[in-house]
C-alpha positions in Angstrom: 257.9 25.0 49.1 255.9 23.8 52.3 259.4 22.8 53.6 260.7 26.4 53.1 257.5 28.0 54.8 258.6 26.2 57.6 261.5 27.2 58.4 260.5 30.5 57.7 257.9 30.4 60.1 260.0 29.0 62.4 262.6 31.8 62.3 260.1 34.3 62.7 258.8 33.1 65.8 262.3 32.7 67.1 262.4 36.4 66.6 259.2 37.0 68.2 260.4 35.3 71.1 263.9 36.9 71.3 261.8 40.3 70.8 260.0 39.6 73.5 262.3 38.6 76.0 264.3 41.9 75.2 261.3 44.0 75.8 260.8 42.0 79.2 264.7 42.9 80.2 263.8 46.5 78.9 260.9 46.6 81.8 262.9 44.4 83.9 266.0 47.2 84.0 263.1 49.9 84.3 262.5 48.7 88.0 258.8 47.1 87.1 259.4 44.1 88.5 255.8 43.1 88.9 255.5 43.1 85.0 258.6 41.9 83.9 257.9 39.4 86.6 254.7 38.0 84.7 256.3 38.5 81.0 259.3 36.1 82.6 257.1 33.5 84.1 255.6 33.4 80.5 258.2 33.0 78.4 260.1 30.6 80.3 256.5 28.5 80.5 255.1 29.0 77.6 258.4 29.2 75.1 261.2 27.3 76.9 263.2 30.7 77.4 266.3 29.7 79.2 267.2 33.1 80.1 263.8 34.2 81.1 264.0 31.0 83.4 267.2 32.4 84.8 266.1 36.1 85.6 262.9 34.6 87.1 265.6 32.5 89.8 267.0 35.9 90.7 264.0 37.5 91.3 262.4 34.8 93.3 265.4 34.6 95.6 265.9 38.5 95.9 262.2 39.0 96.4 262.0 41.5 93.2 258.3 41.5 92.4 257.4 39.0 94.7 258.3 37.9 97.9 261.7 35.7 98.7 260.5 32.1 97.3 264.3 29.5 97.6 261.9 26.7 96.3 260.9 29.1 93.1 264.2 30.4 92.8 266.0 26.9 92.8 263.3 25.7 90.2 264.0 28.3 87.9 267.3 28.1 88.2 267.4 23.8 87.4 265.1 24.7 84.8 267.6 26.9 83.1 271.2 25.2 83.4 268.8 21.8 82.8 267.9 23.5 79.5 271.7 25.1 78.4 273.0 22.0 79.4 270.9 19.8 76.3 270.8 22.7 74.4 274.5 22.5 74.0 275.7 19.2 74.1 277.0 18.2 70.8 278.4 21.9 70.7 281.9 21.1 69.9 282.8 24.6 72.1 281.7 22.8 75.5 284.8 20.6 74.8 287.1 23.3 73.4 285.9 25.8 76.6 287.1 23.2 78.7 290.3 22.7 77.8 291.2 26.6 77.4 290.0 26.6 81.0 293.2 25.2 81.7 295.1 28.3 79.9 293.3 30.4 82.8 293.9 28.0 85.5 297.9 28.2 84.3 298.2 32.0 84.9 299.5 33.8 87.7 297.0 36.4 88.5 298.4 39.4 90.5 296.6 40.8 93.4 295.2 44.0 92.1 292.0 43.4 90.0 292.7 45.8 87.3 295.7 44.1 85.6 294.2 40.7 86.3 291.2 41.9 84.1 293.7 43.3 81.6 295.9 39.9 81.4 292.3 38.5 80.8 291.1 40.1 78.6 294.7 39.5 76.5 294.8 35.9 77.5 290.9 35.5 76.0 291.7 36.9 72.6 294.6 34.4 72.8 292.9 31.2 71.7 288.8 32.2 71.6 286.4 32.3 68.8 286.6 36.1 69.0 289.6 38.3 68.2 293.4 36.8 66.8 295.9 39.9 67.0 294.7 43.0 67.6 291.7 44.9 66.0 292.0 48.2 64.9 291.4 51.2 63.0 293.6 54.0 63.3 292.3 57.2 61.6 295.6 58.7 61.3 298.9 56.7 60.8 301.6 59.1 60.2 305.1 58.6 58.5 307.8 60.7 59.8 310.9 59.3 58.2 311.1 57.2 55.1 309.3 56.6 51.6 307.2 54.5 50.7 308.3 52.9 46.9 305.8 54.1 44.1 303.1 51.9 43.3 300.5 52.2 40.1 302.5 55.8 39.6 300.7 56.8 43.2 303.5 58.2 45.5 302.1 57.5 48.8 301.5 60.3 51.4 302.6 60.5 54.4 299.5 60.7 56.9 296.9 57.7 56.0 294.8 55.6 57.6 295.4 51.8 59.1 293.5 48.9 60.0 293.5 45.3 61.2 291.1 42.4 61.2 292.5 39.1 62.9 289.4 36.1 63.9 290.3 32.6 64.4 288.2 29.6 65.1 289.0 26.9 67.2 287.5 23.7 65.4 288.8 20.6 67.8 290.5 19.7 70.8 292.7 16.9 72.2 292.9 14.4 69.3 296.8 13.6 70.9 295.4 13.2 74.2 297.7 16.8 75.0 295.1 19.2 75.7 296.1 20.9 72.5 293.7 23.0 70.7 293.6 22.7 67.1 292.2 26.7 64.9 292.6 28.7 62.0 293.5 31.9 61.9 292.9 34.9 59.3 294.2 38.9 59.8 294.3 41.4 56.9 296.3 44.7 57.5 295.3 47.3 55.1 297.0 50.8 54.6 294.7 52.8 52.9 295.7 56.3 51.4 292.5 58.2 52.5 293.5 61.6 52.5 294.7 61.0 48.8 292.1 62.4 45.7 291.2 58.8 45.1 291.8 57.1 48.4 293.1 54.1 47.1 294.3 51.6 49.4 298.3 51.7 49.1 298.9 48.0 50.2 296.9 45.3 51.8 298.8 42.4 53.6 297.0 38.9 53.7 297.2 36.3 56.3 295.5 32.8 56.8 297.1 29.7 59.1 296.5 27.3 60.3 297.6 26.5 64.0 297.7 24.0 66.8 298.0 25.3 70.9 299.2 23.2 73.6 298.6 24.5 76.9 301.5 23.5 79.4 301.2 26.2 81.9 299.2 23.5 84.6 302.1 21.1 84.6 303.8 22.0 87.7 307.5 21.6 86.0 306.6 24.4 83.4 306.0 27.1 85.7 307.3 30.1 83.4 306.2 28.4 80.2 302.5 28.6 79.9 301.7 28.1 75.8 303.4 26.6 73.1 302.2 26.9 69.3 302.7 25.6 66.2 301.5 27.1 62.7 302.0 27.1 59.2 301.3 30.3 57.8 301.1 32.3 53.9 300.8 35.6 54.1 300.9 37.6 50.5 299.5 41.2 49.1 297.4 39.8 46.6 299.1 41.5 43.4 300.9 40.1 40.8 303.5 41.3 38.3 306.4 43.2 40.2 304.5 44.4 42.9 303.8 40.9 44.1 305.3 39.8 47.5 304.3 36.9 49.4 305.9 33.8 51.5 304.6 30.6 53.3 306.2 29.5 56.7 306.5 27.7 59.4 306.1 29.2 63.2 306.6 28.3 66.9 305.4 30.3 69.3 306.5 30.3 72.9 304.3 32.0 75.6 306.0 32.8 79.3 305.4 34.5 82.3 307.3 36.1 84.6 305.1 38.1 87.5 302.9 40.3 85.1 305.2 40.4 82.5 304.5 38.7 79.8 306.8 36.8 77.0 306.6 35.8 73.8 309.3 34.0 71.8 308.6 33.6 67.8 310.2 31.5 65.7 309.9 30.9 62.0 311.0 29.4 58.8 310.3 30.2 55.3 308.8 26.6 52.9 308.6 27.0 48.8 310.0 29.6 46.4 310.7 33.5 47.4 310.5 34.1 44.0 308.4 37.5 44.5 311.0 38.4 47.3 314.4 36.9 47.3 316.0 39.0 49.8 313.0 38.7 52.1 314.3 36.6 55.1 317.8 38.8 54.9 315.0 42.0 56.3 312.1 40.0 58.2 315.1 37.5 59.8 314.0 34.1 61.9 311.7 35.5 64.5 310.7 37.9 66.9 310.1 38.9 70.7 307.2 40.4 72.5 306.5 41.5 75.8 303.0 42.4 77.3 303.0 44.6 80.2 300.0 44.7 81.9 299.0 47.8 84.8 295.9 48.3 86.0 293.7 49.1 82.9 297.1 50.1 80.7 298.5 47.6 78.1 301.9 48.0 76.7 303.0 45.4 74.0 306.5 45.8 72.7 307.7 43.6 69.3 311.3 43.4 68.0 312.7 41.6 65.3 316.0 41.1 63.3 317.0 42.6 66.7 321.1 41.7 65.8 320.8 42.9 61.7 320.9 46.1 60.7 317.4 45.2 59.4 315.8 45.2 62.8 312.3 46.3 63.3 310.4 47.6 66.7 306.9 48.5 67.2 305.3 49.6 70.6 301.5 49.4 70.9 299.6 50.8 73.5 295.8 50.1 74.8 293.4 51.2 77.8 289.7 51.0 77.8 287.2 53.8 76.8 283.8 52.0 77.8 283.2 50.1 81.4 282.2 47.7 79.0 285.8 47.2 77.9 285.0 46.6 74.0 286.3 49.4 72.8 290.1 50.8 73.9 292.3 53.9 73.0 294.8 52.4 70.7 298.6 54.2 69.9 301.4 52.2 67.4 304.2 53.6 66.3 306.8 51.1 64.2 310.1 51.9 63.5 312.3 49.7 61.2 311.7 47.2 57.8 309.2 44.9 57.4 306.2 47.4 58.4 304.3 45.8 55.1 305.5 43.1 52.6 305.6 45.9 49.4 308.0 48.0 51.3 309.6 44.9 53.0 313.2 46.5 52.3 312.3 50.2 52.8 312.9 51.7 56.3 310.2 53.5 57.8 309.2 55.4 61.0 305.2 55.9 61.6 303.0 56.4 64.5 299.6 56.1 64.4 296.4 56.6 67.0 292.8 55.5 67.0 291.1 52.7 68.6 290.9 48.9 69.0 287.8 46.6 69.9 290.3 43.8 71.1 293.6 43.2 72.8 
């Protein structure tokens, strides 16, 4: 019990203290620099606030509050990195940031500032503990060609809504001595019949892998190819009976670059029974192709597959930001093809959709 109060206690004051430094930033942002000034100096005293220590540097050396101080400002400042830098040592992410430093270091940034931030802000969702593939919700996802097979006697219609989650953790790095980065991976697509009396959800596609990513792009002799990744993969809808449909697989994953254009050869191969889906690698064939094009703030991603069957699929997805923040983005799909979900794997459909995305 006395062990519990403890922690509790200690929790709360953690709050207090993150409560109080937000209050200081408020005051800080209000242009009171005298008071935020003091509130600072406290907290990084009297708590050990790292960040209060930082804001107290700037100010010191900018003379905000108080007049230009270098020997202040260079205190504060050691006193802050000094304290990150403990903080976070056995954080397994110091090592991991390190090595997806090098994905950076491998691209080819173009000379205007707004596509470089827009290949960044693709590249970062590529292998950081933040977003997988994209995340979205699109409000209104409209089928314009094609039908949907009956499920549960619903007959789907043809406007509903769409969304994706995708995370992925990176867990450990460099165990081969490669660089490589070693994550798993989950995304769950949902197409949910909203305008329907009972809104039910008409098919939910489920993902988890597991996946390894070597960085090659800093070697000097793989110029174009900047990312290779391996993965094994299951992806299934989570029924069972007839309407069950699911497969595990192998990927490789090729990542290149070509000015701003970006390249990405897929590869895979299904492992285990199809029992659900026989037919199902005669409609979703070996692999796929993507290619990013980044402009300015503008984000174009364009997927084929099956390109050579008469079973091919193509989807066109385009972003650009709606908050200088950049976390939240216009988002537009529209698919055309088979394989737009695994229950209507062998049904050809035509759909465009349009809402928004908090990641690229």
């Amino acid at each position: 019990m006395i062990k519990q109060l403890i922690i509790l206690l200690s929790l709360l004051l953690n709050l207090v203290a993150s409560t109080e430094y937000e209050e200081a930033y408020a005051i800080y942002k209000k242009g009171d620099f005298e008071t935020s000034l003091k509130l600072f100096k406290e907290l990084a005293t009297v708590e050990n606030d790292y960040d209060a220590a930082y804001i107290l540097g700037y100010m010191y050396e900018h003379g905000e509050g108080c007049k230009v101080d270098l020997e202040n400002a260079q205190k504060w400042y050691k006193f802050s990195s000094h304290g990150y830098y403990w903080q976070n040592q056995p954080d397994p992410s110091r090592d991991i940031n390190k090595e997806t430093r090098k994905l950076f270091s491998s691209i080819n940034a173009p000379s205007d500032k707004e596509t470089k931030k827009t290949i960044e802000q693709y590249a970062k969702s590529m292998y950081s503990f933040k977003a997988h593939a994209s995340n979205y919700f699109l409000p209104i996802s409209y089928r314009y060609n094609g039908v949907y097979p009956k499920t549960n006697g619903h007959q789907a219609k043809e406007i509903e809504t769409e969304f994706q989650i995708s995370i992925k953790y990176d867990y450990a790095v460099n165990f081969l001595g490669l660089n490589e980065i070693y994550s798993i991976g989950y995304t769950q697509q949902s197409f949910w019949q909203l305008y329907e009396k009972s809104a039910y959800f008409r098919e939910t596609n489920y993902n988890p892998e597991l996946f390894i990513t070597l960085p090659v792009g800093y070697i000097k002799k793989f110029d174009y190819l900047k990312v290779i990744r391996f993965a094994f993969e299951h992806k299934s809808n989570g029924r069972g009976g007839e309407y069950e449909r699911s497969w595990n697989y192998i990927t490789g994953k090729f990542y290149f670059q070509t000015g701003f254009v970006f390249t990405e050869l897929q590869f895979w191969k299904d492992v285990g029974s199809l029992e659900y889906n026989t037919d199902l690698m005669e409609y979703m064939g070996y692999g796929q192709v993507k290619f990013l094009l980044p402009y300015k703030k503008h984000l174009v991603k364009l997927i084929s597959r099956n390109s050579f069957s008469k079973y091919r699929a193509t989807e066109v997805n385009y972003s650009y930001p709606l908050s200088d923040d950049n976390d939240l983005f216009l988002y537009i799909k529209a698919f055309t093809g088979y394989g737009e979900s695994l229950i209507d794997y062998n049904h050809n459909v035509n759909k465009i959709g349009i809402g928004f995305s908090i990641s690229r």
